[in-house]
C-alpha positions in Angstrom: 130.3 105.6 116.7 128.5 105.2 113.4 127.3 101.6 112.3 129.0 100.1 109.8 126.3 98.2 107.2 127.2 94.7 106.4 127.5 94.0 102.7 124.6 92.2 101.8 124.6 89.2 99.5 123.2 89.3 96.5 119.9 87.5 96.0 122.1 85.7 92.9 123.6 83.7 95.9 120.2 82.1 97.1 118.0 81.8 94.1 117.4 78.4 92.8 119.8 77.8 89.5 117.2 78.3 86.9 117.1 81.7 86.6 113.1 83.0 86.2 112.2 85.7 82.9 109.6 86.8 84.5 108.2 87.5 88.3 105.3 84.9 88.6 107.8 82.7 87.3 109.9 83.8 90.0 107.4 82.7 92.3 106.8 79.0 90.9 110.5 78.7 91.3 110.0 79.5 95.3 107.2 77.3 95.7 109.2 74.6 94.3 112.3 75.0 96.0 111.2 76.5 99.5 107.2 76.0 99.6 106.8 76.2 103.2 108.9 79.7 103.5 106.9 82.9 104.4 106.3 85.5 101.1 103.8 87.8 103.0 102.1 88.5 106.5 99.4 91.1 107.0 99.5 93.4 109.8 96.0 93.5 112.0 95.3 97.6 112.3 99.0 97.9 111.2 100.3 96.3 114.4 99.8 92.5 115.2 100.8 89.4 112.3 97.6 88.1 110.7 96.8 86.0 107.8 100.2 84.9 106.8 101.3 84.0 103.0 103.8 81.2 102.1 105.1 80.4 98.7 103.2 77.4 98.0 99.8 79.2 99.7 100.8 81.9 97.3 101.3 79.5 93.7 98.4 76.9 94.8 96.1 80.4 94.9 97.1 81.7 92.5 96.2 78.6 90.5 93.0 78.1 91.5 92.4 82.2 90.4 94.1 81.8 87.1 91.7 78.4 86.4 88.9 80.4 87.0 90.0 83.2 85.0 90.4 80.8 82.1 86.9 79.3 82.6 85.6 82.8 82.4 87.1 83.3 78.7 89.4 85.9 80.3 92.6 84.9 79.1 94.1 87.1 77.0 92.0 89.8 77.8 92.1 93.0 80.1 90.1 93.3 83.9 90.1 95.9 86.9 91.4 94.8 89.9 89.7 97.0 92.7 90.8 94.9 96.3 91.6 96.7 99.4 95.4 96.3 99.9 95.3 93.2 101.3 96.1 89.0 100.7 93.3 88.7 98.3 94.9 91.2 95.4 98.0 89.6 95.9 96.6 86.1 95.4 94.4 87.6 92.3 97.2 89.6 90.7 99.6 86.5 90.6 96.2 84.3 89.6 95.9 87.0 86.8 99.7 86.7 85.7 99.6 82.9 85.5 96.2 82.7 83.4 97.2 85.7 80.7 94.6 88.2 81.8 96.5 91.7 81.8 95.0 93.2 85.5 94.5 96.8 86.1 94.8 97.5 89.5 92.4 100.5 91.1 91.4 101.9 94.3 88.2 100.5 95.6 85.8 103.6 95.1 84.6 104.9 98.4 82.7 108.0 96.5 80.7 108.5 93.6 84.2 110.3 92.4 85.8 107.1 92.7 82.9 104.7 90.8 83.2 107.4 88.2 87.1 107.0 87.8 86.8 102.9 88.3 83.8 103.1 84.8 86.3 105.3 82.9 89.4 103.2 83.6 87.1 100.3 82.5 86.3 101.9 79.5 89.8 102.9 78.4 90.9 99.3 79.5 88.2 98.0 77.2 86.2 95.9 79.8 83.6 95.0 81.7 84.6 92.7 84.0 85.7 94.0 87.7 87.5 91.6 89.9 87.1 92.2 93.9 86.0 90.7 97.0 83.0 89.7 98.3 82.5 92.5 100.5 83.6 95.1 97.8 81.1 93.9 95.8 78.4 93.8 98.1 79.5 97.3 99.5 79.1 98.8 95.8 76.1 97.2 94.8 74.5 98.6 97.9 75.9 102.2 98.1 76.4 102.7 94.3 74.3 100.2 92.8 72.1 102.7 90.9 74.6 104.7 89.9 74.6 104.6 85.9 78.2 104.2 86.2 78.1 100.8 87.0 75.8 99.7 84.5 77.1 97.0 82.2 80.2 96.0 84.4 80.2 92.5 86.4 81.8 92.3 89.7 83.5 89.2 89.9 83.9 87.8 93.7 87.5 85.9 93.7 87.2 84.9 96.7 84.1 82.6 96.2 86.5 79.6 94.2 86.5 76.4 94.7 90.1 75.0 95.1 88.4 71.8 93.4 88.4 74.6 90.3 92.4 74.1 90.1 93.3 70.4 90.3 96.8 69.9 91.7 98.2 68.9 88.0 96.9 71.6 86.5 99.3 73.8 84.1 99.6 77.3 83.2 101.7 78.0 80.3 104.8 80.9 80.9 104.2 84.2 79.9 106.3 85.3 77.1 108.5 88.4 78.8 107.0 90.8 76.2 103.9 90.0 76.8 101.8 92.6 78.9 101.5 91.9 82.5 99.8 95.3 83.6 98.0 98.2 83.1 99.2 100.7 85.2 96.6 103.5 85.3 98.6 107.0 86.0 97.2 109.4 88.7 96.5 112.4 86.3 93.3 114.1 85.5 90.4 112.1 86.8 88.9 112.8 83.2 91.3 111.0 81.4 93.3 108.2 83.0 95.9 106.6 80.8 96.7 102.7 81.1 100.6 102.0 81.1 101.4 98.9 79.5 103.9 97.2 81.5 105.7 94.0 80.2 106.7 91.1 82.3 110.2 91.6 80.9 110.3 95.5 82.7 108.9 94.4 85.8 112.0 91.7 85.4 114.3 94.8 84.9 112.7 96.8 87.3 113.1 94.5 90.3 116.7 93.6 88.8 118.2 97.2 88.9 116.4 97.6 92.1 117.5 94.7 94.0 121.6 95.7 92.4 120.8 99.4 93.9 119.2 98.4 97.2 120.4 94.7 97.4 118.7 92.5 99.8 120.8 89.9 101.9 119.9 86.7 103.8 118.1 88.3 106.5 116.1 91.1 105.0 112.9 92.2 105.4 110.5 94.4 103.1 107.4 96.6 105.9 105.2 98.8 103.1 102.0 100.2 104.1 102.0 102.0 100.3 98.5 101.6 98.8 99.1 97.7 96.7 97.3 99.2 93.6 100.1 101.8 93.3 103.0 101.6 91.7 105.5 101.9 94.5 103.3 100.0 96.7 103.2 97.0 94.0 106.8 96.7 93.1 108.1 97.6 96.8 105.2 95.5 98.6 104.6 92.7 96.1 106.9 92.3 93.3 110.5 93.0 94.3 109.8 90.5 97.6 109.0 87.4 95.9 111.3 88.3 93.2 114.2 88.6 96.0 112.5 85.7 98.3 112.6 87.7 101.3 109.5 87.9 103.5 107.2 91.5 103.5 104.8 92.3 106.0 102.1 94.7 105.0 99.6 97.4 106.2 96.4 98.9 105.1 97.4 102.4 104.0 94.5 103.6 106.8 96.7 102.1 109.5 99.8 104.1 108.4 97.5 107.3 107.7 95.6 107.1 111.3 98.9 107.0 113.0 102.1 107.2 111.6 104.5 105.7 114.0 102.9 102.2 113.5 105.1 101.9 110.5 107.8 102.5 112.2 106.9 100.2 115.1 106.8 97.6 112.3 110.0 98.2 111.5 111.9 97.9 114.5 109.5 94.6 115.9 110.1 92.5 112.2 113.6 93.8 111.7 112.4 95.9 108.5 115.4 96.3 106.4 114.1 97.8 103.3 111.0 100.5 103.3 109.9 102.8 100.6 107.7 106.0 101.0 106.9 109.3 99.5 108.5 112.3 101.1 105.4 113.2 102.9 105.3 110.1 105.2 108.7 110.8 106.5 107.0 114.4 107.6 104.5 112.6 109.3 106.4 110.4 111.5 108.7 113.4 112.2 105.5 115.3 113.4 104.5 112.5 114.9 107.8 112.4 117.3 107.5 116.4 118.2 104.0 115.4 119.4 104.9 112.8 121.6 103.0 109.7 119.4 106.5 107.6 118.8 107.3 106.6 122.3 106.8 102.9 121.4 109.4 102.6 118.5 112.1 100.2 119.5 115.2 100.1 117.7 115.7 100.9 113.9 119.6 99.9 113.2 118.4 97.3 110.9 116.7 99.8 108.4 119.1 99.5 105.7 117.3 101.5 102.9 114.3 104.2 103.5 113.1 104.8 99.5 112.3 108.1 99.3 110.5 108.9 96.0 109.4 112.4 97.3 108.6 115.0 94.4 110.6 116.5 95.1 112.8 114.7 97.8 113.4 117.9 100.1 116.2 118.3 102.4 114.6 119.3 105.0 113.2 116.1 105.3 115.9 113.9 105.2 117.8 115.9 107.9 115.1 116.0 110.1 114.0 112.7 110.0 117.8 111.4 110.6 117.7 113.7 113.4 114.7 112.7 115.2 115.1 108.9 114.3 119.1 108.6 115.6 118.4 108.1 119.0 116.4 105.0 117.5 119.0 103.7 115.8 118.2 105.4 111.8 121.5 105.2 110.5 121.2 108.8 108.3 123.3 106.7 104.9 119.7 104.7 104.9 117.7 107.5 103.8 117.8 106.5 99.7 116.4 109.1 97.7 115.3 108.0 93.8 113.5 109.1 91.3 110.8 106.9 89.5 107.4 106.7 87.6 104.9 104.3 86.3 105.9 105.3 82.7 109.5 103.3 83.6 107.7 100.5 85.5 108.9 102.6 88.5 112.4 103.3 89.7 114.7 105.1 87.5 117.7 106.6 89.8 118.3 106.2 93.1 120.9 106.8 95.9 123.3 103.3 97.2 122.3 101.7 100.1 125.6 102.6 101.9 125.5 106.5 101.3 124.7 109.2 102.6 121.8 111.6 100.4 124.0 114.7 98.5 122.6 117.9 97.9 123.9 121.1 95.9 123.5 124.2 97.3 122.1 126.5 94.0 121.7 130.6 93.3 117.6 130.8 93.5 118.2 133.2 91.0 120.0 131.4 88.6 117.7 128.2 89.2 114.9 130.5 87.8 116.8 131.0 84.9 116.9 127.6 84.2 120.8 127.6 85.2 122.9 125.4 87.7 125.0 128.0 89.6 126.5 126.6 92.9 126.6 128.5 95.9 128.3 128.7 99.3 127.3 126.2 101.4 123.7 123.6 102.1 121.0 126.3 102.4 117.6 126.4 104.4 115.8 124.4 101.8 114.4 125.4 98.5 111.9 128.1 99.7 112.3 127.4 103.1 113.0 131.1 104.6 115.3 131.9 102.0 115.1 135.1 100.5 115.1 135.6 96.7 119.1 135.9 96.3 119.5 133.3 99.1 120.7 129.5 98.0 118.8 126.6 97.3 119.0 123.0 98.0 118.0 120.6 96.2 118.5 116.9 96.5 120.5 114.3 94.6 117.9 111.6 93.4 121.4 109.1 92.4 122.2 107.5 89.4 120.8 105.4 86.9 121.2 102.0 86.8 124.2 100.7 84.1 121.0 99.9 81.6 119.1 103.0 81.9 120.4 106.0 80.6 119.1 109.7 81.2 119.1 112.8 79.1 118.4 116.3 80.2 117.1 117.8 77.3 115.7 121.1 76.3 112.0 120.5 76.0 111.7 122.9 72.7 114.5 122.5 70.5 114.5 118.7 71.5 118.1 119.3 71.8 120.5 118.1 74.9 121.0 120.7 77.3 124.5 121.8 78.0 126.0 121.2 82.0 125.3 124.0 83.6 121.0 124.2 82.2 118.0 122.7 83.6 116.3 120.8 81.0 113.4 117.7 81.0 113.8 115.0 82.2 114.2 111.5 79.3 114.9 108.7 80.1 115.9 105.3 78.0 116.5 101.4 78.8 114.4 97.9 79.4 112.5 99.4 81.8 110.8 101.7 79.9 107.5 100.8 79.4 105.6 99.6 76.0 103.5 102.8 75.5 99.4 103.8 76.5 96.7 101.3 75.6 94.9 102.5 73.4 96.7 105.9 72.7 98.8 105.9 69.5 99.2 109.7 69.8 100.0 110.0 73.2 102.7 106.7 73.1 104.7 108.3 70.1 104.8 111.8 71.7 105.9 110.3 75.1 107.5 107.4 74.5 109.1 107.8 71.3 110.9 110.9 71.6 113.6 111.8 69.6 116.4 114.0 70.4 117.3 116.8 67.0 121.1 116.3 67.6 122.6 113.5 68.7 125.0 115.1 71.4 127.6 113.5 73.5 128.0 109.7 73.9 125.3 108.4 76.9 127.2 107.0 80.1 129.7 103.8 79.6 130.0 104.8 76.2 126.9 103.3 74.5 125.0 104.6 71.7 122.5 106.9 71.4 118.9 105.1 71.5 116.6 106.0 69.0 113.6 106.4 71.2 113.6 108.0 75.1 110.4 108.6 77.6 109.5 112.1 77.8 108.9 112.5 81.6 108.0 115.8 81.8 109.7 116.4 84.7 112.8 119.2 85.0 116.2 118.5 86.1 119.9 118.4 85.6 122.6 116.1 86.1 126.1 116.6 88.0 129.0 114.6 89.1 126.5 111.7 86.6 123.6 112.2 89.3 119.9 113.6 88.7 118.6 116.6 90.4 114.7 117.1 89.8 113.9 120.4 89.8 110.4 120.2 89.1 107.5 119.8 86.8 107.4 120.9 83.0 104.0 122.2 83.0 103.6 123.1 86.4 106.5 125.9 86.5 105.2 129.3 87.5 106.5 131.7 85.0 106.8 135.4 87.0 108.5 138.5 85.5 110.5 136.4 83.2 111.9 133.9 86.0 110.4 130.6 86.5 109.6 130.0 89.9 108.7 125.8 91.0 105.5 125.6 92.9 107.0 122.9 95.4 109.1 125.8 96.9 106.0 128.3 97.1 104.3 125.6 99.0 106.7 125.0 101.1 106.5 128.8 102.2 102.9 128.4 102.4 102.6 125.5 104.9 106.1 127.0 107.2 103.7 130.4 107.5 101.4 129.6 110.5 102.2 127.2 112.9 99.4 124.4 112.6 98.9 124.1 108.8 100.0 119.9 108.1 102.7 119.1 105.6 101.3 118.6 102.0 98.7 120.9 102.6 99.5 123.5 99.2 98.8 123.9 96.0 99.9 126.5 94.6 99.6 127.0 90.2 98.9 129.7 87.8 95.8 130.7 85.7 95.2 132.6 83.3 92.3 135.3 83.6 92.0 136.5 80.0 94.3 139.8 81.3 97.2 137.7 82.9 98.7 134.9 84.1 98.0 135.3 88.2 99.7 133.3 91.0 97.3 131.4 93.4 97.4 129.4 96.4 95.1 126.7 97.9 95.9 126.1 101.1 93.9 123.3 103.4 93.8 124.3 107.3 91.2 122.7 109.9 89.4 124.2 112.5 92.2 125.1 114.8 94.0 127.0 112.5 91.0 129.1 111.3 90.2 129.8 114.9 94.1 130.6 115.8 95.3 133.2 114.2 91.7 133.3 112.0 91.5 133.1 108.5 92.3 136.6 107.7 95.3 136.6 109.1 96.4 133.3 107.7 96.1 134.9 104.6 98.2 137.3 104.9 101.2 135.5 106.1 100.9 133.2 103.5 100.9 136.0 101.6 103.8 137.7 103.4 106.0 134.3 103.4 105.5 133.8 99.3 107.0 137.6 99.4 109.5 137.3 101.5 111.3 133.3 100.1 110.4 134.2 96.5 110.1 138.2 96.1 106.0 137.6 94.4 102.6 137.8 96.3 99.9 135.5 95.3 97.1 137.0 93.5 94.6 134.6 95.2 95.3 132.7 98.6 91.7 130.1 99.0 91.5 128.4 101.7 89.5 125.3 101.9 88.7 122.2 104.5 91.4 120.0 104.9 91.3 117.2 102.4 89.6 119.5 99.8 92.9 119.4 97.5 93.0 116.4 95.0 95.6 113.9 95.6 97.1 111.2 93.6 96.8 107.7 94.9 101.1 108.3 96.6 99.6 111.3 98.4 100.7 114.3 96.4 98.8 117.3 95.3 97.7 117.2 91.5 98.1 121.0 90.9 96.8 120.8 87.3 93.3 118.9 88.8 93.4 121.4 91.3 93.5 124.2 88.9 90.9 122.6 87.0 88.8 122.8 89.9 89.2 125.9 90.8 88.4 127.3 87.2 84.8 125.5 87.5 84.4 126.7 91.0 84.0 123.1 92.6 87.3 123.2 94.5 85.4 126.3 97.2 83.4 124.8 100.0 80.7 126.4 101.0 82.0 126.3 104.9 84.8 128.5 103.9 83.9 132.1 102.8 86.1 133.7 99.6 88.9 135.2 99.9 88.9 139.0 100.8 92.8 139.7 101.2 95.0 142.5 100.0 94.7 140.8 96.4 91.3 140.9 94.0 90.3 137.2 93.5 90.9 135.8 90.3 88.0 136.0 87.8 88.4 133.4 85.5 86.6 132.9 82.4 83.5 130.1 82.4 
């Protein structure tokens, strides 16, 4: 008997009459009408309620922080935010919203790496001021203080305010909806990180569209243990919440990472209702059931919507994770696949709350060719065990919401792309963000695109927008639902076929029993002969001892030949964690290529590869 979800209100039938324009606006309103209601808690090690986060904590906090900002000379101006994802960003962001200072929110650097990324974002944010906490700061000035990195920047301690800084009657003025709220730094190259600027009126949007998608009811509950800094983590941890007025409980990322099923746990203790997560945490937990590590999740029937914003969203992963999870409960219509980035605040598409993921069932072949040809029936998964003639699946990421419209377009002729063609990826509406700080060129090529023809009217019949977000991300849309097929500029070109690496890694990690989910990278390079095919693959000790790491080269090499009908020029090994990641937990290929090229990506404990194939010799 399957359960039959409850329509959930609206939160238009609970929010106080004055409608807010903005989300720390949203908050004042809370703290005015329901002060002594619970916004946040924080889970201790993932597991047991700590410090605990009520609307008026939250706004008399925030006060204090945005009175000191202001005392500062701040206002108006741009600052890092580098805080462990914990009450203390929360309290600084909102602090930071209600005094004017646009925040950028980072990862606290644990590695010179990361003190190198935090100077460079500071530098394209145009400041020198670094807000954290007291033992951040003391932790960098005493592992990195030397470090010419951090020379010129002031750490600012938030947590060392008076509340006598902030008297009671003190006002903040309300931000103007175009003003900037945030700078979204993007998880590209290390060498050159790009600062979205999001307004207060797309977060507004954002949370709007999100909360009409995946609405949340009296009685629902947000569990994230996404990184707070991120943009999934902010908007699905933070924004969307308060916005809503229903409570979230949050985890350190390192909880979730260390062991899976505590997010889960959390779930079925608090009653989660609504839980977002890239595709590879869903693999986790899964792994973590076949290994016996889920045996103290209770009951997850109230899970109403698990965001999966996967890239791509495979369907292997959806099926097995409603598989393993039903005896729990997991009703499989919660699994919401959608497709987002910080460029458009976040979420873009997305599946309803009360259906069940789709999935098309494409001719490889024809998907190399950059056509949409349906085939017989749901197949193994793209690349998983399927043979070069043998179908595809790929995965419905929904529809747009009624104010966002999305184009698949062909990424040459800047021309719409007819039904049946893959195309990029652009995207229109009020959540589209403002542009990049600081980068006139960049802005007008990616968020000022133009399309050459105007083509057929855009869904509901309105007119054509002048300007779309380039996403650089492949697709194609059927029945008025996107399909993301991969990335522009990571596509493998092969014999005239284009071949998407997500689907060569797939093959990669399925070879040997052992390799971890995530674990591939797999990109082309270009030798001054040819374009060659190679593979990065992480493994630990247990998988170089069994089979050895011979052999595990050459059925990585023998899968890749067998689900796609090429053989990698190159298969590297490397220590497990080697591969560059972006802050969500996927692999950046192009970094990864970059390092490869220089030679910084081979460790030293692993020898080179001497497999069937010559290594690559790239060019210095």
């Amino acid at each position: 008997i399957r359960r039959i979800h409850p329509m959930p209100a609206t939160t238009a039938d609970r929010r106080p009459p004055l409608s807010p324009d903005t989300v720390p606006g949203a908050l004042r309103l809370r703290a005015a009408a329901h002060p002594d209601e619970i916004a946040y808690v924080f889970l201790r090690d993932g597991e047991e309620p700590g410090e605990t986060l009520t609307y008026r904590d939250l706004d008399e906090a925030a006060r204090t922080r945005a009175a000191l900002l202001g005392s500062l000379g701040l206002t108006g101006r741009n600052a890092v935010l580098a805080f462990p994802s914990g009450p203390e960003f929360i309290r600084t962001l909102m602090g930071c919203m209600y005094a004017g200072v646009v925040g950028a929110p980072l990862q606290v650097p644990h590695r010179r790496q990361g003190v190198e990324r935090l100077r460079r974002v500071a530098d394209d944010a145009g400041t020198t001021t670094v807000l954290t906490t007291a033992e951040v700061k003391h932790d960098m000035e005493w592992r990195f203080g030397d470090l010419p990195e951090l020379a010129g920047l002031t750490f600012v301690d938030t947590e060392a305010l008076s509340p006598a800084a902030s008297p009671n009657g003190a006002r903040f003025g309300h931000p103007d909806p175009d003003a900037i709220a945030l700078l979204q730094y993007t998880s590209g190259s290390t060498g050159n990180p790009k600062g979205v600027l999001v307004t207060h009126a797309n977060f507004r949007h954002n949370v709007v569209e999100t909360d009409a998608l995946w609405p949340c009811g009296p009685g629902s509950v947000f569990v994230s243990w996404l990184p707070l800094f991120h943009d999934m983590g902010l908007l699905f941890g933070v924004l969307l919440p308060v916005w809503a007025g229903v409570p979230s409980y949050l985890m350190a990322p390192e909880s979730f990472i260390r062991r899976p099923a505590r997010w889960l746990e959390a779930v079925s203790r608090f009653g989660g209702t609504h839980a977002a997560a890239p595709g590879f945490a869903y693999e986790l937990c899964v792994r973590a059931a076949r290994e016996g590590g889920t045996t103290r999740v209770g009951d997850l029937s109230s899970w109403r919507v698990a965001a999966n914003g996967a890239e791509p969203v495979r369907w292997t992963t959806i099926r097995s994770f409603a598989r393993t999870f039903a005896a729990h409960g997991f009703d499989p219509r919660a699994m919401c696949p959608g497709y987002g980035l910080a460029e458009n605040t976040l979420k873009a598409t997305g599946t309803p709350w009360d259906r069940e993921p789709g999935a098309l069932s494409l001719s490889a072949v024809a998907l190399g060719d950059g056509r949409v040809e349906l085939s017989d029936g749901v197949g193994a998964g793209a690349g998983a065990g399927a043979g070069a003639g043998a179908p595809v699946t790929v995965v419905s990421s929904g529809s747009p919401a009624p104010g966002t419209s999305v184009r698949i377009v062909d990424p040459v002729t800047r021309e719409p792309c007819p039904p049946d063609r893959t195309g990029e990826i652009w995207i229109s509406g009020p959540c589209v963000a403002a542009g990049y700080f600081g980068r006139p060129g960049p802005t007008e090529e990616t968020f000022r695109a133009r399309l050459r023809t105007a083509g057929p009217a855009a869904p509901g019949g309105r007119p054509e927008p002048d300007a779309h977000l380039r996403t650089g991300d492949l697709g194609f849309l059927y029945g008025g639902e996107l399909y993301v097929t991969g990335r522009l500029k990571d596509v493998i070109v092969h014999r005239g076929r284009n071949h998407y690496p997500q689907d060569i890694e797939l093959s990669a990690e399925t070879a040997v029993s052992g390799l971890h989910l995530n674990c591939a990278a797999a990109f082309a390079v270009d030798d001054g002969v040819r374009e060659r095919l190679v593979l990065v693959v992480e493994a630990d000790g247990r998988v170089l001892r069994v089979p050895g790491e011979q052999a595990l080269r050459e059925r990585v090499r023998a899968a890749v030949h067998e689900d796609h009908r090429l053989t990698p020029d190159h298969v590297l090994v490397v220590r497990r964690g080697a591969l560059p990641r972006t802050s969500s937990g996927k692999v950046r290929r192009r970094e990864c290529a970059r390092r490869y090229a220089d030679g910084t990506l081979d460790p030293s404990s692993v020898p080179r590869d001497t497999g069937t194939a010559d290594p690559v010799r790239v060019p210095r």
